[in-house]
Every structure is written in C-alpha cells, then in structure tokens.
C-alpha positions in Angstrom: -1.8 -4.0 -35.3 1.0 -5.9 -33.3 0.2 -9.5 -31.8 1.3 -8.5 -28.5 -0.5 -7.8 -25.4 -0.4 -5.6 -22.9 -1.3 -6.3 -20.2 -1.1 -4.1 -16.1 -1.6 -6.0 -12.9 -1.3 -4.6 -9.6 0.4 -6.4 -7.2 1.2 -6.0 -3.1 4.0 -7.1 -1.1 3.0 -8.2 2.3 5.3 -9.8 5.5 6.7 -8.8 8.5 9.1 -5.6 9.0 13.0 -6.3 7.6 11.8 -9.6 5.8 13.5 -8.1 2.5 10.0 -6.7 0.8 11.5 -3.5 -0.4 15.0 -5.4 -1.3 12.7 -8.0 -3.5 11.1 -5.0 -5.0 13.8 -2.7 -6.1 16.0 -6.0 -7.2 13.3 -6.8 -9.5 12.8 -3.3 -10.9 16.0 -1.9 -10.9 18.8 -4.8 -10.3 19.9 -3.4 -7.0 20.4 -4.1 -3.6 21.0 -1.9 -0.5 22.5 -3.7 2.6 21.1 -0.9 4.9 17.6 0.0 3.4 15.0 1.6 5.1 11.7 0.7 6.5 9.3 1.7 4.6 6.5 4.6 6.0 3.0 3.5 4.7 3.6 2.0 1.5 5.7 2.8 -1.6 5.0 2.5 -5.0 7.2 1.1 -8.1 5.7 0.3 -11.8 7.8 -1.9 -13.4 7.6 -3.4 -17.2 8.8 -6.3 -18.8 8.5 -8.6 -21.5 6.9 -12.1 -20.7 6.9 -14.4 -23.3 4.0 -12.7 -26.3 3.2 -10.1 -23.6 4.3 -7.0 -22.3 3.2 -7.0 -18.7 3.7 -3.9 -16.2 3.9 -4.6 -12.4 2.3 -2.0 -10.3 4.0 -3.2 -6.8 2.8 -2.0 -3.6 5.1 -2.6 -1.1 3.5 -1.8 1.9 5.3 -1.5 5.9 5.9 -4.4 7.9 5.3 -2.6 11.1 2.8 -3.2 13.4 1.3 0.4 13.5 0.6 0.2 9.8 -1.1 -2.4 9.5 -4.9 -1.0 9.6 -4.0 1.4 6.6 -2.2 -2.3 4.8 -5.9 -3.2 3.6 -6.4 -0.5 1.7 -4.0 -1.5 -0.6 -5.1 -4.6 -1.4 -8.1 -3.1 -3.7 -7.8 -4.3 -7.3 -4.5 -6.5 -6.4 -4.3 -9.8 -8.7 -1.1 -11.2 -7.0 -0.1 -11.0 -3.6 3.6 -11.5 -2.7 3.4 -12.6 1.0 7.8 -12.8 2.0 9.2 -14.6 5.0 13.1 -14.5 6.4 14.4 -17.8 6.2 16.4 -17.1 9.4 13.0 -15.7 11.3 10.7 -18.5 12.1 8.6 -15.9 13.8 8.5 -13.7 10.1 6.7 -17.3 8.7 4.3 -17.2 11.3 3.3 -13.7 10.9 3.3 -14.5 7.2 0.7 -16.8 7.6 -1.9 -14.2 9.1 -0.4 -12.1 6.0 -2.0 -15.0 3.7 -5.4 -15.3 5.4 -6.1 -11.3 5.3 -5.6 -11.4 2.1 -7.8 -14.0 1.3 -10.6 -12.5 3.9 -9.9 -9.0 2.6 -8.6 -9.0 -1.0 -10.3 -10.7 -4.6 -11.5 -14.1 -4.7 -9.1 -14.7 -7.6 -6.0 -12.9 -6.5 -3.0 -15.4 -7.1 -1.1 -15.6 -3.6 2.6 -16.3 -3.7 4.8 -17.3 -0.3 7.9 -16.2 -0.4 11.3 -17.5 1.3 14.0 -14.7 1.5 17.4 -14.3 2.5 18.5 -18.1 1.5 21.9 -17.0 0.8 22.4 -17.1 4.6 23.2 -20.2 6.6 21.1 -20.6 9.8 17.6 -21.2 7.9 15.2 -22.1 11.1 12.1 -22.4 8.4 12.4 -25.7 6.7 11.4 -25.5 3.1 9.3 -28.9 3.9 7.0 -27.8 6.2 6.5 -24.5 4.1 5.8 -26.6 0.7 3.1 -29.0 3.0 1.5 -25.5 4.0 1.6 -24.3 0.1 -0.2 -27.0 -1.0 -3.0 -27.2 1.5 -4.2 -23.8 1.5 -3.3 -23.4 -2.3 -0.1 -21.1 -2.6 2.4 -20.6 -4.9 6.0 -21.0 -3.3 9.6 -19.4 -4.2 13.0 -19.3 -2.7 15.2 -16.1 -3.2 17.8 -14.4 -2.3 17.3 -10.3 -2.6 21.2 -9.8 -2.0 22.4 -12.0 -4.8 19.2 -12.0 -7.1 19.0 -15.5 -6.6 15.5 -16.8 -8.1 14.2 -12.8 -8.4 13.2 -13.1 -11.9 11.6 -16.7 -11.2 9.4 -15.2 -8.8 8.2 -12.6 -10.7 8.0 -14.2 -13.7 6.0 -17.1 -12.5 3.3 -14.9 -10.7 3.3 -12.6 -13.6 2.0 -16.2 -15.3 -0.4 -16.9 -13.0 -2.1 -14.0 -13.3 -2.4 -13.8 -17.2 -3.4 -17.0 -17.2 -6.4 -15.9 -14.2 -6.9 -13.3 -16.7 -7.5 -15.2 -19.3 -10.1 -17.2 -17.7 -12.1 -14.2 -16.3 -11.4 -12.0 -19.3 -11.6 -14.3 -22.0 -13.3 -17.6 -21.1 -12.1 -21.0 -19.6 -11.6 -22.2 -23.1 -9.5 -19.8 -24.7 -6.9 -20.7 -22.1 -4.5 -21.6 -24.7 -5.6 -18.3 -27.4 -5.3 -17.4 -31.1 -3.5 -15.1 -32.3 -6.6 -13.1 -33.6 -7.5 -13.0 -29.5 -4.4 -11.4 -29.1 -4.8 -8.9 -31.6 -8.4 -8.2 -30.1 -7.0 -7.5 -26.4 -4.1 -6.0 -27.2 -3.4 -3.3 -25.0 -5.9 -4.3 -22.5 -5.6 -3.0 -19.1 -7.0 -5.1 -16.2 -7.3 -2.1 -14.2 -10.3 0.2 -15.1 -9.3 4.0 -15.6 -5.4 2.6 -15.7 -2.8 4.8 -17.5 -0.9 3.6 -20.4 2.2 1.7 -18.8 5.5 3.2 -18.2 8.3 1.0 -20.0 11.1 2.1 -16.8 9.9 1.7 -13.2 10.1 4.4 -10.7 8.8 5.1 -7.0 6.2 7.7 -6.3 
C-alpha cells in the first residue's frame, strides 16, 4: 500500500462581484487568465488536484457570485467547506469592506473549524487604496490567514493555495486523527490513505474541470 494520502477538501470563494474570484480560480486550476471574464451566475464548480508535500490533495472550489441578488442562495454553499477564500481588490477599498461581512457569514454560517483565508488581488496594479497594514492588524485579531496575489501574472497563486491546502490537513489531522499525531507516522499514513473528508465523496479527479 503506498504512504501517500489522499485527501478532498471543499473549499468556497467568497468577495464582492469583479474582485478576481473566478480569475484566482481558473489560474490555479488551469494556469490561465482571461482579461474579460464573466460574472459568474449562481456559482461554478472546478475540482482541482495536486500534489502537496506526502499528499495528494483535491480542491473542490466553489466559486460563488459576487452580486448582490445571489447572495441568499451563497450560504448554501458553505455546507461541508473546510477553507474559505474570502478575495478583496486592492484598488477597491469598498471590495475590503464587503469582504469583511464575507468573513463574519462565514463564521456565523459555515463549520467551527473552517480555515478562513483573506485575500488581496490585483497587486500587480498601482493605485492600491487597501494598505496591507491595516489588513494584516485585522488578520490577526479575528484570526485569518492573509495572502497577496496577482490573478493576471500568477503572482503568489500557488502560495495561496498551497498554504490553505496546509491549514486544512493539518485541521484535519487534529479532528481526524488526534491533537497528538499532529506530526504522524508513516504507519498513520498508510491507515488513512485515501481518506476522504467528505462523506459519500467520489474518488478524486487528477485534471480539474467546471460543471
């Protein structure tokens, strides 16, 4: 039996309309970007695999619409989420605001333990009105993790993920496995692999796609 894990966590993007959430998304997934992408209607859907260290993690990302109208159906998604990527527009201080009510839905509405990640996009462009100061002061009292990216570039796109993707294996760890098998064996590993966090999940997909 292989030593690797693996290991599904769902995971919803949250923010204001034309923050970047579907940018951040299908940069991650597919290493593209698309100056003129459309709003998304609802939500949409992309699954997402990669290797992280031991473990092979898959990324079922919810990127749900930014649009006022939509928001009553948002909460619905946020049902079995173990990360929440909350993005703001660096060039918006109005987008950091609105990410803030983002952050305390989720925390009224979604799991207890679901890691909560603020996100700063579009910091390839110039007239940032959002200072990164005030954002990290906010991080750190209400407990937030905090990332700076650039969708159009990939600037920091794999960090993001990557370091969320950590937070939650190590959260799952702790729930799954017990506080003190943190830092595991490698007979743990064997006994979990192919554990799904998700009950009734699917085997992953190893290339990402939208439904």
């Amino acid at each position: 039996m292989s030593d690797e894990i693996s290991i599904k966590f769902k995971v919803v993007l949250l923010g204001q309309s034309a923050v970047g959430k579907t940018s951040v998304c299908i940069r991650f997934c597919q290493n593209e970007f698309e100056l003129n992408q459309e709003p998304t209607i609802g939500a949409a859907f992309q699954n997402c695999a990669f290797d992280l260290g031991d473990n092979k993690v898959t990324l079922q990302i919810w990127d749900t619409a930014g649009q006022e109208r939509y928001n009553s159906l948002t909460s619905m998604y946020y049902r079995g989420a173990k990360g929440a990527i909350i993005i703001y527009d660096v060039t918006n201080y109005d987008s950091y605001e609105s990410a803030k009510d983002w952050i305390k839905e989720i925390r009224q509405q979604g799991s207890s333990s679901v890691k909560v990640m603020l996100v700063a996009n579009k910091i390839d462009l110039i007239d940032h009105t959002v200072q990164k100061t005030e954002v990290l002061r906010y991080c750190e009292k209400h407990n937030l993790l905090f990332s700076e990216v650039s969708a159009k570039s990939g600037l920091g796109i794999d960090e993001l993920f990557n370091d969320l993707s950590t937070e939650m294996i190590n959260q799952y760890k702790t729930d799954v496995l017990g506080e003190n098998l943190v830092n595991y064996t490698e007979e743990n590993k064997k006994e979990t692999n192919n554990f799904m966090l998700e009950e009734g999940s699917t085997n992953p997909k190893k290339d990402s796609g939208c439904c």
